[in-house]
DOGU-633620 format. One record per residue (C-alpha): residue in three letters; z negated, x, y. Coordinates in pm, whole numbers. Layout:
% residues N
+------+--------+--------+--------+
| code |     zz |     xx |     yy |
+------+--------+--------+--------+
|  Ala |      Z |      X |      Y |
...
+------+--------+--------+--------+
% end
This chain:
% residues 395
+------+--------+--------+--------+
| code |     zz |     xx |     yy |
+------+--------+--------+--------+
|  Unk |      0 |      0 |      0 |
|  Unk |     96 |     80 |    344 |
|  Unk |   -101 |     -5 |    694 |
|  Unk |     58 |    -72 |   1014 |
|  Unk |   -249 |   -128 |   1330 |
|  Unk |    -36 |   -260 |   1648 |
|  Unk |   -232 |   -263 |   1958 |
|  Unk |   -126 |   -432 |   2226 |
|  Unk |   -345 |   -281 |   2516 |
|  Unk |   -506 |   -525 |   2716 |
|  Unk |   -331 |   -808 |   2616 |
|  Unk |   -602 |  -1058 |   2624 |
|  Unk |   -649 |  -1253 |   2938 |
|  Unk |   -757 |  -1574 |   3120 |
|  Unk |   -562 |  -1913 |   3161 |
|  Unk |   -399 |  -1876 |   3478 |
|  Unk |   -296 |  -2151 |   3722 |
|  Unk |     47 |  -2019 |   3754 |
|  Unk |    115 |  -2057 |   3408 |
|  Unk |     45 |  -2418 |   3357 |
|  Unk |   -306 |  -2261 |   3222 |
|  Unk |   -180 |  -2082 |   2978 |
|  Unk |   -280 |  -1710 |   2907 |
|  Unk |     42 |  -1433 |   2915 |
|  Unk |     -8 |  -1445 |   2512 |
|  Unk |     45 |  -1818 |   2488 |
|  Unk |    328 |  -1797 |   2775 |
|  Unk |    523 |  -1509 |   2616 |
|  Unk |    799 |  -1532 |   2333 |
|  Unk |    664 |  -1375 |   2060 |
|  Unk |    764 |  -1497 |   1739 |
|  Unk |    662 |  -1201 |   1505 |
|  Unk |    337 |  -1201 |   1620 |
|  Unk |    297 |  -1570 |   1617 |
|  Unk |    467 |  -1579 |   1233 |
|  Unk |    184 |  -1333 |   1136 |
|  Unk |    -86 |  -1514 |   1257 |
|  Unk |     -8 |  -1836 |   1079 |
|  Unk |     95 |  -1717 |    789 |
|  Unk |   -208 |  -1441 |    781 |
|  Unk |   -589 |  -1430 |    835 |
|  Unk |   -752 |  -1464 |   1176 |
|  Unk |  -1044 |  -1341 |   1396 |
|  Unk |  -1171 |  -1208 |   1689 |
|  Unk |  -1297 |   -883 |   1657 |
|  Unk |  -1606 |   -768 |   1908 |
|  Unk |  -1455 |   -418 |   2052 |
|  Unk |  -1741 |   -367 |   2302 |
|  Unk |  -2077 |   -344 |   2170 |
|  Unk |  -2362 |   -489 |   2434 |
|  Unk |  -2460 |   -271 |   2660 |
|  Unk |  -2134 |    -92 |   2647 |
|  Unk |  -1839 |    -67 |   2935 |
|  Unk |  -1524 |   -251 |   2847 |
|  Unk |  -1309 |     43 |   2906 |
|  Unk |  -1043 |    157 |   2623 |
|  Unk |  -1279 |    436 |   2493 |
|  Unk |  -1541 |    179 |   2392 |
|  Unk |  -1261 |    -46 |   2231 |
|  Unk |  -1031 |    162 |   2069 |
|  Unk |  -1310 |    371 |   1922 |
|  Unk |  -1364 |     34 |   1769 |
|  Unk |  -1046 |    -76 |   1656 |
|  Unk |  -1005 |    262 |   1476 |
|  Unk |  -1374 |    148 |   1284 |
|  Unk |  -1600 |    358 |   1457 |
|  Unk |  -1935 |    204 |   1624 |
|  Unk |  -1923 |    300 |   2017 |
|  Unk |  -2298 |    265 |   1936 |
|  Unk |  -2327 |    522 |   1715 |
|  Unk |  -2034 |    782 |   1821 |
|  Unk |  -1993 |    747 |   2166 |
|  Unk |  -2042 |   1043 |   2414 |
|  Unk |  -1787 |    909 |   2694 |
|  Unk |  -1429 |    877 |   2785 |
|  Unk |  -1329 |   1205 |   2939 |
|  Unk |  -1440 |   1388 |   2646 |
|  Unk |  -1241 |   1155 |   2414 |
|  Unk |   -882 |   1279 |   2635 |
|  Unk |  -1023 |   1645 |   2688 |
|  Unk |   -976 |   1664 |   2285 |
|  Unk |   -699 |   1491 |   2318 |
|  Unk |   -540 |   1710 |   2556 |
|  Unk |   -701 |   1997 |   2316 |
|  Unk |   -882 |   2134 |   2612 |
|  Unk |  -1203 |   2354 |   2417 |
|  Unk |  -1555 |   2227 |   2561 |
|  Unk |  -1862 |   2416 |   2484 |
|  Unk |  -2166 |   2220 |   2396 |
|  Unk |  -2296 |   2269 |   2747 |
|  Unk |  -1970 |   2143 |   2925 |
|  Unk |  -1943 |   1838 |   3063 |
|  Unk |  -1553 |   1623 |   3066 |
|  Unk |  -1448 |   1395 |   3396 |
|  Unk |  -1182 |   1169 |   3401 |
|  Unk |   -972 |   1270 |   3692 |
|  Unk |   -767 |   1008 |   3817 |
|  Unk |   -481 |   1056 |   4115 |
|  Unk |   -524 |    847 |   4308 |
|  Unk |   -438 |    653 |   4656 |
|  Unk |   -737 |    615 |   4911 |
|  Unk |   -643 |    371 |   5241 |
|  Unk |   -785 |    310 |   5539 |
|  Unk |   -871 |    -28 |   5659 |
|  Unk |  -1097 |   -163 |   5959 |
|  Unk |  -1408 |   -147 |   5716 |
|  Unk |  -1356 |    198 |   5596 |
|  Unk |  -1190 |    347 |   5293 |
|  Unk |  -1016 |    118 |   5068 |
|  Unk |   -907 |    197 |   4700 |
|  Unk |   -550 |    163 |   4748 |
|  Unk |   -437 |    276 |   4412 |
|  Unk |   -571 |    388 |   4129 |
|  Unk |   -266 |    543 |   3980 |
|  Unk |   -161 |    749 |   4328 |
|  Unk |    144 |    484 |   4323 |
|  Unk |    247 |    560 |   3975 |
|  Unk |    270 |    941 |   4022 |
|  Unk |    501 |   1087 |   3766 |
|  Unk |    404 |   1353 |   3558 |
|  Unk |    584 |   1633 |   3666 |
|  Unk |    466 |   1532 |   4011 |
|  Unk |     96 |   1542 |   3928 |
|  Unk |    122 |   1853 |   3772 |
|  Unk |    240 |   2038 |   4056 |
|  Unk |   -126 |   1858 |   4273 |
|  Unk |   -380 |   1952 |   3987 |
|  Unk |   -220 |   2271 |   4021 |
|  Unk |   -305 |   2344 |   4349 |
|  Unk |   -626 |   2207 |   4290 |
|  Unk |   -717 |   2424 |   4064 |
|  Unk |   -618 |   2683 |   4320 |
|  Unk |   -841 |   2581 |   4592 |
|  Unk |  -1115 |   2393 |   4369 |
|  Unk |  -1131 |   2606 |   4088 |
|  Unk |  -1386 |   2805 |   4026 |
|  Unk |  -1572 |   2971 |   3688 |
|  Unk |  -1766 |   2634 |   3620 |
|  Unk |  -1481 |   2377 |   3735 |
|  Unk |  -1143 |   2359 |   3590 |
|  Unk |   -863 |   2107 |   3595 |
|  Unk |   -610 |   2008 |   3339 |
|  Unk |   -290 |   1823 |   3430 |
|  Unk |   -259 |   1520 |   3189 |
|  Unk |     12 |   1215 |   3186 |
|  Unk |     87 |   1037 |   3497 |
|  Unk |   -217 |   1001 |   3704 |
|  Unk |   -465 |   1048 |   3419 |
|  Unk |   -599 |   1425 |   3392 |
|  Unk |   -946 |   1616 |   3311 |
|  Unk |  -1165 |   1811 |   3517 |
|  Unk |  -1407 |   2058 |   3322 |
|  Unk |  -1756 |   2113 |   3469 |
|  Unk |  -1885 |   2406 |   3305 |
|  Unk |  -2264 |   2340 |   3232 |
|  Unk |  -2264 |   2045 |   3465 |
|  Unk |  -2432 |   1728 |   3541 |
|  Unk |  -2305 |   1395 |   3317 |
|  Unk |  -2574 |   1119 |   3357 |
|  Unk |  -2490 |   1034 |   3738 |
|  Unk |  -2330 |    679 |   3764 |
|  Unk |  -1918 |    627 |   3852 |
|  Unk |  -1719 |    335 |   3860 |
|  Unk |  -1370 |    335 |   3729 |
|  Unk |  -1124 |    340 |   3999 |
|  Unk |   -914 |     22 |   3826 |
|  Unk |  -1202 |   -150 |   3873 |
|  Unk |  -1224 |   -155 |   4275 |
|  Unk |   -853 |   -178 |   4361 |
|  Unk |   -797 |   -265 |   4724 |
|  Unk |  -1226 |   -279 |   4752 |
|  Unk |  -1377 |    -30 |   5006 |
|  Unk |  -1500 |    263 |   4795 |
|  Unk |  -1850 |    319 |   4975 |
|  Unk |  -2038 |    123 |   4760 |
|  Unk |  -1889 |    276 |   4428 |
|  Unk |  -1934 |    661 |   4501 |
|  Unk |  -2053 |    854 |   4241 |
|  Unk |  -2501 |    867 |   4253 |
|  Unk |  -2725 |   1052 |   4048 |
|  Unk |  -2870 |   1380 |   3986 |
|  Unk |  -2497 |   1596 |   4036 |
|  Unk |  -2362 |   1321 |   4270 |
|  Unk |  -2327 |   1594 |   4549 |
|  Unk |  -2110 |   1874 |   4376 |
|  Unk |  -1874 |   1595 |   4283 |
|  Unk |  -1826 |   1402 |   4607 |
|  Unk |  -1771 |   1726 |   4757 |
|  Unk |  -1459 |   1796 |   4529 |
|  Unk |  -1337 |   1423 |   4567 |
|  Unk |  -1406 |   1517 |   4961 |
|  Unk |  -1241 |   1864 |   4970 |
|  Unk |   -945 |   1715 |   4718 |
|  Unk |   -835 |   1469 |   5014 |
|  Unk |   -765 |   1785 |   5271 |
|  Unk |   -558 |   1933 |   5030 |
|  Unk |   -328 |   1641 |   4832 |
|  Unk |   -315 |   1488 |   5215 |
|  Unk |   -177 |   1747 |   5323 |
|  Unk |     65 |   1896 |   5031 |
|  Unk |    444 |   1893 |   5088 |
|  Unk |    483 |   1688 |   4775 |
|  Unk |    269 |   1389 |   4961 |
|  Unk |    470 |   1424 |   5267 |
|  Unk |    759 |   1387 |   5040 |
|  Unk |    678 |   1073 |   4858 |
|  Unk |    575 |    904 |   5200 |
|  Unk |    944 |   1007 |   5327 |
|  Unk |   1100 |    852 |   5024 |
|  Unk |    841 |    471 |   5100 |
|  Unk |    598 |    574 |   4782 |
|  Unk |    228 |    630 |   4833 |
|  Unk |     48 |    968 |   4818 |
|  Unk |   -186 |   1058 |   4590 |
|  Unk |   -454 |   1172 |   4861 |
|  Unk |   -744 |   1184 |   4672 |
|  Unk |   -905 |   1238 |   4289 |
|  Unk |  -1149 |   1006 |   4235 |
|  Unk |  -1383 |   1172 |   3939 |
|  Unk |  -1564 |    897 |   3683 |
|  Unk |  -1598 |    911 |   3275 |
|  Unk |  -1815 |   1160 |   3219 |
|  Unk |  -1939 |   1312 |   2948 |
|  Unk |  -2040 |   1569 |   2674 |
|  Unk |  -1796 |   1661 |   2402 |
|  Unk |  -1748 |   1394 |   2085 |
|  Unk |  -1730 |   1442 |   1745 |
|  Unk |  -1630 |   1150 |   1479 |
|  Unk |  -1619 |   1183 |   1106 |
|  Unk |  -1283 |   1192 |    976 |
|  Unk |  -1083 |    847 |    904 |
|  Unk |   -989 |   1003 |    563 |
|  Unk |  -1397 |   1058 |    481 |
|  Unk |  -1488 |    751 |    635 |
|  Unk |  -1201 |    472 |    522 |
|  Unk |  -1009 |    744 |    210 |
|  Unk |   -659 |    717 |    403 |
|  Unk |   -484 |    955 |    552 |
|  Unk |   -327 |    835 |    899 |
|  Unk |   -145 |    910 |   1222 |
|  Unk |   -110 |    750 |   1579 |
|  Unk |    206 |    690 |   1807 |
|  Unk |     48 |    651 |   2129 |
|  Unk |    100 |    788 |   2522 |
|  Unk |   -223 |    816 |   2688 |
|  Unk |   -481 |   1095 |   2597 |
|  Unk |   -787 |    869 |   2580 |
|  Unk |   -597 |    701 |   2251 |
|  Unk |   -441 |   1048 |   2166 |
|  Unk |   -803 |   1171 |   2195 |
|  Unk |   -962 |    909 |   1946 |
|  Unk |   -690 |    968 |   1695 |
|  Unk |   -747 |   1344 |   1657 |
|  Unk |  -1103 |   1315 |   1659 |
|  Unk |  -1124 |   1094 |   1332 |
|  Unk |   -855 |   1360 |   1158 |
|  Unk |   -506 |   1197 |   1254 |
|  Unk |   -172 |   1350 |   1311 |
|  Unk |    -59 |   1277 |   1642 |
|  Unk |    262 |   1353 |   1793 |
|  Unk |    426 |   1350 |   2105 |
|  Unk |    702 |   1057 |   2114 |
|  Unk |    936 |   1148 |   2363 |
|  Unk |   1043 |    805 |   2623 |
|  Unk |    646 |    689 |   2555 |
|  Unk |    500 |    676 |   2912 |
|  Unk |    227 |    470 |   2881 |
|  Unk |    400 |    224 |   3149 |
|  Unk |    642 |    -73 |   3139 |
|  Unk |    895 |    142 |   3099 |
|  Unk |    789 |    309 |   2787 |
|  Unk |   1085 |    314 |   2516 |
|  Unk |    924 |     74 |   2270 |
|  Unk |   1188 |    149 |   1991 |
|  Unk |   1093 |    527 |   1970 |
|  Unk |    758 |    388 |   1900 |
|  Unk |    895 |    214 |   1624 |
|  Unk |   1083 |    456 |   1521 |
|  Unk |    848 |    743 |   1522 |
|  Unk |    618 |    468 |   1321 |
|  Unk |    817 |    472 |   1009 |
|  Unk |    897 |    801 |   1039 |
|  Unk |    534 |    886 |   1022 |
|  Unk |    438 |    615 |    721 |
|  Unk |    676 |    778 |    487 |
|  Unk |    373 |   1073 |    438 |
|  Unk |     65 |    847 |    608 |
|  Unk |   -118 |    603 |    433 |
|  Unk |   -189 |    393 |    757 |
|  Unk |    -24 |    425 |   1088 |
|  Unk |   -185 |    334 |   1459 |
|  Unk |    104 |    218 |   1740 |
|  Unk |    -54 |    191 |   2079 |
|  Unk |    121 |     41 |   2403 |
|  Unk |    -25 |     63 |   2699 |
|  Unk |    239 |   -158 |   2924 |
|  Unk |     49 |   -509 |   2911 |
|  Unk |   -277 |   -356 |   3023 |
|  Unk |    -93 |   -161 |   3336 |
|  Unk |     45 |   -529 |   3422 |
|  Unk |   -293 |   -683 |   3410 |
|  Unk |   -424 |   -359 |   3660 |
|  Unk |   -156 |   -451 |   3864 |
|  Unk |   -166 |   -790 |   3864 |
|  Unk |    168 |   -856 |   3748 |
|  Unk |    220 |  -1185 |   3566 |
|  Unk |    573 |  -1127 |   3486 |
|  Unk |    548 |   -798 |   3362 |
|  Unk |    257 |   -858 |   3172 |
|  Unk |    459 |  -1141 |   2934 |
|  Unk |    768 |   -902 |   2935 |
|  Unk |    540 |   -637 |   2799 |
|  Unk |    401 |   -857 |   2529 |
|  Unk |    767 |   -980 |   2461 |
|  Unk |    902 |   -650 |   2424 |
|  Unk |    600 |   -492 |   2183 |
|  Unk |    685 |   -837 |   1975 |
|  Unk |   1063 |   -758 |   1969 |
|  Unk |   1121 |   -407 |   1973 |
|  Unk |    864 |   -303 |   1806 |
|  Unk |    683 |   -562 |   1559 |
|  Unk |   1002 |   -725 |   1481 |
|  Unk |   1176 |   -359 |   1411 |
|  Unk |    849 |   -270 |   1169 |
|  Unk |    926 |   -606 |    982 |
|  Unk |   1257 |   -544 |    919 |
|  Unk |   1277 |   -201 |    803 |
|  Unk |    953 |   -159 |    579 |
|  Unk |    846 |   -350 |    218 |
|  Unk |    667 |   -584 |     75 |
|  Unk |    394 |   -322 |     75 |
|  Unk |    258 |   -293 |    426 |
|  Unk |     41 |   -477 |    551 |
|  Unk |     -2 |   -529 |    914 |
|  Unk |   -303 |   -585 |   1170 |
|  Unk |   -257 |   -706 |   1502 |
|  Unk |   -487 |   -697 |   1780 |
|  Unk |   -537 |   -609 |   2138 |
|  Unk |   -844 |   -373 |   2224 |
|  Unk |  -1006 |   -613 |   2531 |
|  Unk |   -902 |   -843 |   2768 |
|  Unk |   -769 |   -707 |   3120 |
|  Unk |   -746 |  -1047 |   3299 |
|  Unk |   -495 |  -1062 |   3581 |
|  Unk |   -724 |  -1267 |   3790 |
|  Unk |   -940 |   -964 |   3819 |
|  Unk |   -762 |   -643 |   3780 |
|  Unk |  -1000 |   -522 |   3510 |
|  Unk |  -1131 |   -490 |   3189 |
|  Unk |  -1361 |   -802 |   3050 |
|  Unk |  -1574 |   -761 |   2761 |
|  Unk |  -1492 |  -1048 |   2471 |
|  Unk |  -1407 |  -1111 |   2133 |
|  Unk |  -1029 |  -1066 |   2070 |
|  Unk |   -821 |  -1192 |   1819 |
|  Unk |   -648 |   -993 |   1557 |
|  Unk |   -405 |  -1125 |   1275 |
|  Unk |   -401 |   -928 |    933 |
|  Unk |    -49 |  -1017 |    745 |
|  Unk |     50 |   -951 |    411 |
|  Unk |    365 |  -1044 |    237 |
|  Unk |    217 |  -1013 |   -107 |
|  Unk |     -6 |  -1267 |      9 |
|  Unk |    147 |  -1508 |    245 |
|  Unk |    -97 |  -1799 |    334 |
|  Unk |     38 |  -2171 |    387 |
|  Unk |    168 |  -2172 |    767 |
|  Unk |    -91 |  -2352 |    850 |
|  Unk |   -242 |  -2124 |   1108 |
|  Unk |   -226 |  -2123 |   1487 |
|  Unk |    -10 |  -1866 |   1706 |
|  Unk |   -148 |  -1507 |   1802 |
|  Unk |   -340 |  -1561 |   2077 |
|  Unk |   -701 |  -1571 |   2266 |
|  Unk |   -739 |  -1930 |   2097 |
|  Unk |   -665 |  -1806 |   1750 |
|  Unk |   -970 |  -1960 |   1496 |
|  Unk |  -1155 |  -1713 |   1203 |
|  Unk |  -1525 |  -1520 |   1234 |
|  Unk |  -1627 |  -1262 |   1495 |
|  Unk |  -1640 |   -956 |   1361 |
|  Unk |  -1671 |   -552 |   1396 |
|  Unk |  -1422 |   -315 |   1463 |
|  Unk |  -1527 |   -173 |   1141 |
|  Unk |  -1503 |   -506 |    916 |
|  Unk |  -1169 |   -542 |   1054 |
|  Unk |  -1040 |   -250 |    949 |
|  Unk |  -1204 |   -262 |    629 |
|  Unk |  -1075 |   -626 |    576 |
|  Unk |   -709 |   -462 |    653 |
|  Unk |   -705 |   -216 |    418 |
|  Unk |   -919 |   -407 |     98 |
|  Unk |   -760 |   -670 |     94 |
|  Unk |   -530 |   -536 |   -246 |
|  Unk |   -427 |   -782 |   -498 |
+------+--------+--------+--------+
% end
């Protein structure tokens, strides 16, 4: 037998006015999904333990089986290995987003969290001059993709508080600065980062061609480095992960998986969704189980993009689901499931059950079932008893 885990990134969300109250999973075309979920079993699966943020760390630490409460250090160290940056036991990870900081009569405004969508060969040219002027024996940074890179703080401080910048788009940021014991060193090098990237040639240039600047880093995620027991020891498969962010890049290496770099995955709307297939299949001919993440709907939902939202979930159904139906056998079975809700109403991520749909060929239920979506019936479950419903499920 053969596994196939398709997450959908943040495709869970609330019913909206403008679609008749419907959700972007009930609005969207998706028949693949909505064939396995009636003809499969159902659930909701609880990705975010109490207690715990709803960011993707938390989740897809869960949807891979692992308990956040048990294995969880924090998100920055989950991309640092990842980006296989080494981290001593003293060192302490940051997220370091690029970012867009305006100004408004109240002060300084979150603009964007993504620096406008900053490409990657664009941010890598700003995190290197930051490392020029910021750099330093203790601090370090490391470019990453798009606007999502590491900053390494050599024997630093890790249990201040920070907000993620998604979460405060277009909010002043004065009331979401980092505090705690540590809180100075890094609003210094959030301070001292907007003097430089406001002034670089390559911000002057993207305000000359209409596109905002990345002015700013904004540093949050903290923590020390993670270690997870290996999917093989834990579950007895062997797997690998088609994915384009670090954070999911980062979870998949940590529990033992092969993950490669799929060229046209950008972690955006734009992502080439059949190389994901693609590089899917091509990976379950020697892997026992394979992990396909797409970031696109959750990017929608930060941007509040209804439309692009339900084109993302149409396209992961198409070009993707409906490509792994058609080219593998009877013998995989599939799990589908998003990792937490990012409602469009709010820009962020919401902590609640999700649904997932298991669906076997072998063992096709009466199509009796509802569509995949946030209404879809069954138990609430672990991350863990998902995955172990998924893959014991044999005949």
């Amino acid at each position: 037998m053969k596994y196939i885990v398709l997450i959908g990134d943040g495709m869970a969300d609330f019913p909206l006015e403008e679609l008749g109250g419907k959700t972007p999973l009930m609005a969207a075309n998706k028949p693949n999904m909505n064939m396995a979920a009636r003809k499969g079993f159902t659930g909701r699966v609880k990705t975010v333990p109490d207690g715990f943020p709803p960011g993707s760390d938390v989740a897809g630490m869960s949807i891979f089986g692992y308990d956040p409460a048990l294995y969880y250090t924090g998100r920055a160290p989950i991309e640092a290995f990842g980006m296989g940056i080494p981290m001593g036991p003293d060192d302490v990870a940051y997220r370091c987003n690029l970012v867009n900081i305006g100004n408004t009569e109240g002060g300084d405004t979150m603009g964007d969290y993504s620096g406008g969508h900053i490409s990657t060969e664009e941010a890598r040219v700003l995190i290197g001059s930051l490392n020029e002027e910021l750099g330093t024996e203790k601090i370090a940074f490391f470019p990453g993709v798009g606007y999502r890179h590491i900053m390494i703080w050599k024997g630093g401080a890790w249990e201040l508080s920070t907000t993620p910048p998604h979460d405060i788009t277009g909010k002043q940021i004065a009331g979401y600065l980092p505090g705690g014991d540590g809180a100075a060193t890094v609003l210094a090098l959030m301070d001292r980062s907007r003097e430089i990237l406001g002034s670089h040639d390559l911000s002057r240039k993207r305000i000359d061609a209409g596109k905002l600047p990345a002015n700013s880093i904004w540093l949050w995620g903290q923590g020390k480095r993670a270690s997870l027991p290996s999917f093989r020891e834990k579950f007895g498969l062997c797997g690998a992960t088609v994915c384009a962010v670090d954070l999911v890049r980062g979870i998949s290496s940590l529990v033992g998986f092969t993950t490669p770099i799929v060229e046209g995955a950008t972690g955006y709307l734009d992502t080439d969704y059949g190389a994901k297939a693609r590089a899917a299949l091509k990976l379950l001919k020697d892997h026992d189980i394979v992990y396909i993440h797409v970031e696109a709907p959750d990017e929608a939902s930060h941007n509040g993009n209804i439309p692009e939202k339900i084109e993302a979930i149409e396209r992961i159904d198409r070009d993707v689901l409906g490509v792994l139906l058609k080219e593998t056998d009877r013998d995989t079975r599939f799990l589908i499931v998003t990792d937490h809700a990012t409602p469009i109403a709010t820009r962020t991520h919401y902590a609640t059950p999700v649904p997932f749909a298991v669906y076997d060929r072998n063992r096709p239920a009466p199509e009796e079932g509802r569509d995949y979506d946030e209404e879809a019936g069954g138990m609430v479950i672990s991350g863990e008893e998902m995955i172990r419903i998924l893959i014991g499920r044999e005949q």
